[in-house]
N, C-alpha and C positions, 0 to 999 in steps of 0.2 A: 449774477445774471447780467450785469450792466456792463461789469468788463468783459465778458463774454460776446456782447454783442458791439463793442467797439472793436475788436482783434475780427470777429468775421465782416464787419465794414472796412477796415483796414486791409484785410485779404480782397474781398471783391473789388477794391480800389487799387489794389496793384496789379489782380488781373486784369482788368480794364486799361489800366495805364500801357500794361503789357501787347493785350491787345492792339490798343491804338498805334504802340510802337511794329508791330509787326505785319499786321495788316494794309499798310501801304505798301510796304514793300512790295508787292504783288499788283499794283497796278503797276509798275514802269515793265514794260514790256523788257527782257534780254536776249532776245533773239528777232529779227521780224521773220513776216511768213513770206515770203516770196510768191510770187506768180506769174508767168509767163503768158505775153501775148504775141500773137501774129498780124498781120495786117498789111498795107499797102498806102505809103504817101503821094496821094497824089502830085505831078510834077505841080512847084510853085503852090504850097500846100505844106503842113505840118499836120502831127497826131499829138496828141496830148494826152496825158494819165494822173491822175490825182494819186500825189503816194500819201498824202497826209498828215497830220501834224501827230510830232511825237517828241517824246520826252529829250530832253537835252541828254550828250551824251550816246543816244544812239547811232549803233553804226547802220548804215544803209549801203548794199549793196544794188551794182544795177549793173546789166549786162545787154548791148544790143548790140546784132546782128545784121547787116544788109548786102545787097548784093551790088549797090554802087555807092559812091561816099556820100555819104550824109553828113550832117550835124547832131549832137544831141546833146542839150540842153539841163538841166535842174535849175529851175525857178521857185523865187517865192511864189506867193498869191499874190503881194503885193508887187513884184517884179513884171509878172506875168501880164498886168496892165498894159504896161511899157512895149510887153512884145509885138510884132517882130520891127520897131524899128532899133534902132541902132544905138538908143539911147538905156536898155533895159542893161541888167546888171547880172548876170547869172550865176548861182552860187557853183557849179560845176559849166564848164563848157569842152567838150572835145568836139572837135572841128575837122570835115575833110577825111573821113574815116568810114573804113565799111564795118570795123567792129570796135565796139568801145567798152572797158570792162573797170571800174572804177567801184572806188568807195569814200561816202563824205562820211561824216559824224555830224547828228542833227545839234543845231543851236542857239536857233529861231524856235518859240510858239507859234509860228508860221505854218502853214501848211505847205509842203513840197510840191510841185510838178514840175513830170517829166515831159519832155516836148522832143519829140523826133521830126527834123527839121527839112524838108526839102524844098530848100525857096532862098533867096537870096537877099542879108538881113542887112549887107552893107559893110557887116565886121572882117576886119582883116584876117585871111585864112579860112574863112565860111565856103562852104563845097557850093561849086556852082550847077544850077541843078538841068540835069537834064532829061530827064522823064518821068516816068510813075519809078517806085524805089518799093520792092521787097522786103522786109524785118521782121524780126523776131527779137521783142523785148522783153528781160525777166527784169523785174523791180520790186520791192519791196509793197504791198499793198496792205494801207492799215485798216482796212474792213476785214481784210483775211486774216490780222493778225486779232483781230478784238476778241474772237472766240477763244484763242488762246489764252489772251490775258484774262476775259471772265473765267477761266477751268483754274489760273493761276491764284486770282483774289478767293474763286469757291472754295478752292483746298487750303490756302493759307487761314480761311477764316474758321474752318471745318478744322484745322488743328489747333491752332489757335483757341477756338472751343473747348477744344479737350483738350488742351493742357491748363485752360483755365477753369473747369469743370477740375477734374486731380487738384489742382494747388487747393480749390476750397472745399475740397473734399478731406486731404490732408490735413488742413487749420480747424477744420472742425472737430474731426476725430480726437486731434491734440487737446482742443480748449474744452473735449466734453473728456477727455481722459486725464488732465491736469484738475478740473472744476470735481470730478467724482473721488480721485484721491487726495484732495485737500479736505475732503468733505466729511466732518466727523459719523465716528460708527454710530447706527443708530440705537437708541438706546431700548434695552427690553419693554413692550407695552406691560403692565398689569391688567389682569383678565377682572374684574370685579364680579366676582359670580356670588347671585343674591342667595341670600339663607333663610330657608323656607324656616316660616314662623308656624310655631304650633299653635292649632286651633283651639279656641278656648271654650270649653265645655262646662257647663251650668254645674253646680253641686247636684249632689244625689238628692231630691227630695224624700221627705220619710213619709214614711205610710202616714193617710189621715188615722184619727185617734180612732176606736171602734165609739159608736154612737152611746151616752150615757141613756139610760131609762128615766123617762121624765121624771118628774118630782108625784111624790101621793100628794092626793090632798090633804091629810091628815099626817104630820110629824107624829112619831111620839114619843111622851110625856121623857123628861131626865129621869136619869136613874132616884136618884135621890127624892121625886117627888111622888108623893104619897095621895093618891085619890081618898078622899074624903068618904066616907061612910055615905049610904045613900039619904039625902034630907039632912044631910048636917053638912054643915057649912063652916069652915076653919075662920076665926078671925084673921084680916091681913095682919102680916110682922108688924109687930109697935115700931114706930120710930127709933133709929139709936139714938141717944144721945151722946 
């Protein structure tokens, strides 16, 4: 029994380890979800979009569209401070463009934004702006991706489950089918079955005797002895000598 139950601690402890090993996997996002928006920069004016923070590694696509040159931007959050003067740092910047269609790979714990730009920031090659500006931006958007990655962590955890469910379903069956055939044949019970005692019955008693006829009052005389004559009287026997 004892080794028995150190082989199914040993099994739940690999599932588990198994687990842990798999189950992250499924939080890093491999694809993001894209989203598209439209809108209008005012002249002297930017828009702004949180793409968000995401695991190192990831690609990020972004695609925007206008009807007269713009700027467009990818900033940290920390960069983002800095903007719009001339001192901020851009992780992406295409400049003087009515469509810009790029991809960075994230590699900050930073969170992204995108900034479409109409306004003049001082940097050399920045479109000079001259009225309200039409676009259409598609970008990566990490609230639209989160539903995904949660359907990714449910189902990896959900197999995950069940394959760690089988492995100690497996280990058990073995440690009760190895523990039942090492396990001597059991031996024949003896049935003790009690023996009835015979009942012990009294002797036979015997008939009482038939009743004697009391005694007479009067024995009589032995044979041998001689009634005397009436009025005569025998002397008693002499002494022997």
């Amino acid at each position: 029994m004892e080794v028995m139950n150190a082989r199914l601690k040993l099994a739940l402890l690999c599932a588990l380890l198994l687990f842990m090993v798999v189950a992250p996997l499924a939080a890093v996002p491999t694809a993001a979800t894209p989203v598209t928006k439209e809108g209008t920069v005012v002249y002297e004016s930017y828009e702004e979009y949180t793409v968000g923070t995401w695991a190192t590694s990831t690609s990020l696509h972004f695609t925007v569209t206008a009807n007269a040159t713009i700027d467009v931007y990818i900033l940290t959050s920390s960069d983002f401070i800095n903007y719009p003067s001339g001192s901020f740092n851009p992780v992406k910047a295409v400049e003087g463009t009515t469509k810009a269609d790029f991809k960075i790979t994230s590699s900050s714990s930073e969170s992204y934004i995108l900034v479409i730009d109409n306004q003049d920031t001082g940097r050399p090659g920045n479109a000079k702006p001259t009225g309200d500006i039409s676009y259409t931006a598609t970008y990566p958007d990490f609230m639209a991706t989160v539903p995904d990655t949660v359907n990714n962590i449910f189902n990896t955890c959900l197999i995950s489950a069940i394959v760690v469910v089988i492995i100690v379903v497996i280990i058990v069956i073995l440690i009760i089918y190895f523990v039942v055939r090492k396990k001597p044949a059991p031996q024949p019970q003896v049935v003790m079955v009690p023996v009835a005692q015979p009942q012990y019955a009294p002797p036979p008693q015997a008939p009482p005797a038939p009743a004697q006829p009391p005694p007479s009052p009067y024995e009589p005389p032995p044979p041998d002895y001689q009634t005397p004559p009436q009025g005569q009287q025998y002397p008693p026997n002499p002494p022997q000598y």
